[in-house]
Structure formats: C-alpha cells, structure tokens
N, C-alpha and C positions, 0 to 999 in steps of 0.2 A: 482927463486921464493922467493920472500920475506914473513917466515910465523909471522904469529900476534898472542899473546892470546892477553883476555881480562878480567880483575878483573872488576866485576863489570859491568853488561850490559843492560842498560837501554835504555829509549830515544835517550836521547840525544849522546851514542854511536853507536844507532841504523843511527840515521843521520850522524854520522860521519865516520862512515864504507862506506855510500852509495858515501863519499866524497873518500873516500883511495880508493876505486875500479873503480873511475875516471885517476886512477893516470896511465902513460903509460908506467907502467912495471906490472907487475904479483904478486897480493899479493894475501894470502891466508889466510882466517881467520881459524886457526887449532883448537884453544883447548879455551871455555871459562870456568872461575870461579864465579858460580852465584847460589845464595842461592834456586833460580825458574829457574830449567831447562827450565820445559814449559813454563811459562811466556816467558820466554828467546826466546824459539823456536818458541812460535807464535807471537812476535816479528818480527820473523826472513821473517818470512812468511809473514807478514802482513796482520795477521788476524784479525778480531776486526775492520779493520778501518771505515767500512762503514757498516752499519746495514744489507744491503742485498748488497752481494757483486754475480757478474755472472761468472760464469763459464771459460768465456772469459776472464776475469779479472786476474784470478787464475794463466790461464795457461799464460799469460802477466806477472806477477809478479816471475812464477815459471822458465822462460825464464830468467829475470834477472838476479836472483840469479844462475841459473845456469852461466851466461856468469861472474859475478859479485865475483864467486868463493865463495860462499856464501850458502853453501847448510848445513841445519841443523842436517840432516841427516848423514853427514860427519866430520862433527865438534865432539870434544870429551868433553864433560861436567867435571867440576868438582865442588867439595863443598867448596874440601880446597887448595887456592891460593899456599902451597908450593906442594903440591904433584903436580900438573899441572908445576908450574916451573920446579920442579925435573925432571920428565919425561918428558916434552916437548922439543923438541930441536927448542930452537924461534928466530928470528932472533929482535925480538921486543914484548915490552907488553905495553897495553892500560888500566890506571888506571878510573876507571870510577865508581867509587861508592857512599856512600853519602859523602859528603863534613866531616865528622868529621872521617873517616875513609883514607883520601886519603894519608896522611903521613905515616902510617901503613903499606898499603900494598904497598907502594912508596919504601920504604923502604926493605923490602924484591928483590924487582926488581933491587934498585941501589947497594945492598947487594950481588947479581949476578952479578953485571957489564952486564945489559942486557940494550941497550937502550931503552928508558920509554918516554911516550906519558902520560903525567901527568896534568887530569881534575882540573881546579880552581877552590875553591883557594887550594893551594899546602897544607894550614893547617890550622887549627884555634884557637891554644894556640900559645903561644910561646914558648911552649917543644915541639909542632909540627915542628916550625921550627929550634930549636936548632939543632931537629935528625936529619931533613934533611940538616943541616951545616955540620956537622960530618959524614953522608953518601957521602955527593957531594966532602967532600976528597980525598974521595978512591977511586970512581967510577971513571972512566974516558970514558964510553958508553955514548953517545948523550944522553940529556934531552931535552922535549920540557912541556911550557906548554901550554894548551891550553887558548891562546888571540887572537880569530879569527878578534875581531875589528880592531884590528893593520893594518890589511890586505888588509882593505876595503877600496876601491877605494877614496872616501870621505877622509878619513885621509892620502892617499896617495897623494890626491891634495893639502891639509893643507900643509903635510908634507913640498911637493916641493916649495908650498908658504913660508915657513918660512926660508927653508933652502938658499931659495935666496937672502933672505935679505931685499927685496924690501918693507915687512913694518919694518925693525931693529928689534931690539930684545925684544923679548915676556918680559913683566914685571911682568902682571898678568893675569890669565886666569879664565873664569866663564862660568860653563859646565851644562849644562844638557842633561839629560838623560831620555825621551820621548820616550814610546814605546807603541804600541797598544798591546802588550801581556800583560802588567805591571799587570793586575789580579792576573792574577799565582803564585805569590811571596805571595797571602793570603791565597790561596787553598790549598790544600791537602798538603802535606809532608812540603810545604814551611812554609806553616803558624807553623810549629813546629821550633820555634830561637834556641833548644835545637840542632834542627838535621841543620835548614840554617843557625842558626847565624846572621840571618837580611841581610838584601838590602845590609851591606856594605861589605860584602864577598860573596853576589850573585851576587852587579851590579859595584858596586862602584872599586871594582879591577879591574875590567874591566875600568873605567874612567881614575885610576889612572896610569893602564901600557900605554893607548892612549896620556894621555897629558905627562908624560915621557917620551914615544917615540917621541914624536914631538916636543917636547924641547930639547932631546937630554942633560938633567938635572936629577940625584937621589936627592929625596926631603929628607931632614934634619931629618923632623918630619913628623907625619901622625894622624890626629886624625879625630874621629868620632861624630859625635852628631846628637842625634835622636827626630824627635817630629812627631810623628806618628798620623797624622789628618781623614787620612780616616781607613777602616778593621779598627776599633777598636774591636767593638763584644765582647762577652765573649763567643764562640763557641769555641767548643772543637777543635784542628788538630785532622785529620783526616775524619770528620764529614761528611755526602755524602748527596746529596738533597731527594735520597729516602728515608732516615730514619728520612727527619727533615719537622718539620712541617707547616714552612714558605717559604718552596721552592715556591710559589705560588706568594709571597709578597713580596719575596728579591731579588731585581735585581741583584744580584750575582751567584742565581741559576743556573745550565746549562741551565734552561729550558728557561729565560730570558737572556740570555747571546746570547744564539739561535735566537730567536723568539723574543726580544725584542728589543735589545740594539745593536747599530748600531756600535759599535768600533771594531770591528774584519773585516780583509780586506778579 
C-alpha cells in the first residue's frame, strides 16, 4: 500500500486524489496538513456541491470513498506540516498550497528525502528557487511536478508530429491559450497578484513547459509582459456577490455567470 499525506488540500487536490485512486495498485491517503480540517473534510465528502443533494447521492459518494481509500474519518489531520512528517511514516507527500508557499513546504519534504508530488509553479522569487537548487542536491527521492498538459493527448499528437520530422524543424512557435474557465483567474483568491502572481505563474508555465516539451529545447531567456484589458475593476479580492451591490448588473456575478452568460460547458 502506497501511503500519501498532503500539505495543503484544496480543489484542485481534491481532483487530484480522485485521479491517484484511479491508479492499479493501493494507495492510501493517511494524514493531511491543513489550516480547515473541516473545510478539508467536507471536501472530502463532497458536501456543498449541489444545493439539495438526495440521500441516494450520499450513500453514492460514501461508497466511493470507501472503495477510493478515502475516508475522512480515518485520515489523521494536522496544523503543523513537520509534526505530520515526523510522525507519519509516508511513502509520498502532496504539496498543494497557495502558490507563494509551495517552496516552503517543498522543502521540508525534499529536506526528508520523501518523494514530492509538487503543485505549480514550484516558486515565485528567485530565492524560491535558489532553495529549491540547493534542496534538489541532497535529495535524491522522485520529484514530480505537476504539468498535467504535457500529457494530453493533443500534445501527444503535436509531439509525434514534430518528432518526425515531416514539417523540419520548429523556428518559431505562436501559442495561445483559450479556455472557458479563464474567469477564475479574476475571482476570489486569484484576483489577489500578491497570493497568484498573475496569468504568468497560473497559465503561462503551463505554455512554457508544453512548447519545451515539444521542441525538445531550454529557452535562454524568459520574459513577461502584461497589458491587462479586461477585469480591470477597482474591487477588492476577495469581495463575494452577496455583499456587493452590483451583483445584478455585472456580468461576472455568480448569478450571471449562471443564468446569463453562455461560456461554461
């Protein structure tokens, strides 16, 4: 049995757990590190998701997790990431926190020589990633991190298209990056640069490890440039539609996002 903690458990590790318990050996999520147990555990549950959820539902989802090795009830919570290390004995840990944190607790993990399952981007100074030059010395436990695009069938066909030869070699490449989520990135915690740091450390590293992979090239130089035409606003992060008083008028509200605006599949 393969056991996992997790620093940090959110969304987006909630969907990535549902992915590991696909996998055709036995893993076990033991022990997670998260500031909201509950949050954490109804989560786990998947409660919240639907306004009125049936009974049938319940016992559907509580099936899962049981076969999914996924029960919250069994899991051991903690607050502080070393005492879970210390006392857990893991076979792996899942870095999953906000993005200005992930070097941090990356680092205590590679600091154990534990293999690390490490959410992008890996940092956002570059004393972020100095530390983690100088962890990735000593360690020699698997790192992964996560670029699930790499993966996807589409750049797998790219891939095999280039690597053939049949149009010669790539000179310049011009990419975009289209997506019916793209809201998100102005909402709630996103719209704080202080905690994402902008598009180019939520999407754009994503762009940049796809067309490196398929060039099969590390680029010289890297730079950014921003001209931010839409979400301009002067609205606060965090700001929610029940407390603001244009949720009625802004097509960005949940309630228009819903009921109005047709770009969600």
């Amino acid at each position: 049995m393969i056991r996992l903690g997790v620093i940090g458990y959110g969304v987006r590790i909630d969907m990535l757990m549902d992915e590991f318990m696909k996998l055709p050996y036995l893993v076990k999520l033991t022990a997670v590190t998260d500031t909201d147990p509950k949050r954490v555990q109804a989560l786990m549950r998947k409660d919240g998701t639907k306004e009125e959820m049936h009974q049938m539902e319940i016992d559907k989802i509580d099936a899962l997790m049981r076969k999914c090795n996924i029960d919250p009830d069994e899991i051991t919570f903690y607050k502080d990431a070393d005492e879970m290390i210390d006392k857990e004995m893991l076979d792996g840990i899942i870095v999953g926190t906000s993005c200005i944190s992930h070097a941090y607790f990356a680092k205590k993990v590679l600091d154990r020589n534990i293999p690390l399952f490490l959410e992008k981007p890996v940092g956002v100074t570059i004393e972020d990633l100095r530390l983690l030059s100088e962890c990735s010395k000593k360690a020699s436990a698997a790192t992964v991190v996560s670029f699930p695009l790499r993966v996807t069938k589409m750049v797998h066909k790219v891939k095999k298209l280039i690597d053939s030869g049949v149009i010669g070699k790539v000179e310049h490449v011009q990419a975009y990056n289209d997506v019916p989520y793209g809201f998100v990135y102005f909402h709630d915690w996103y719209r704080n640069e202080e905690i994402s740091h902008g598009l180019f450390m939520q999407k754009a590293t994503h762009d940049i490890d796809v067309i490196q992979y398929l060039l099969g090239e590390k680029p010289m130089q890297v730079c950014a440039m921003k001209s931010k035409q839409v979400y301009k606003g002067n609205k606060p992060a965090g700001l929610r539609c029940n407390v603001c008083e244009e949720w009625e008028s802004c097509m960005d509200s949940s309630y228009n996002i819903e009921h109005t605006r047709n770009d969600i599949p």
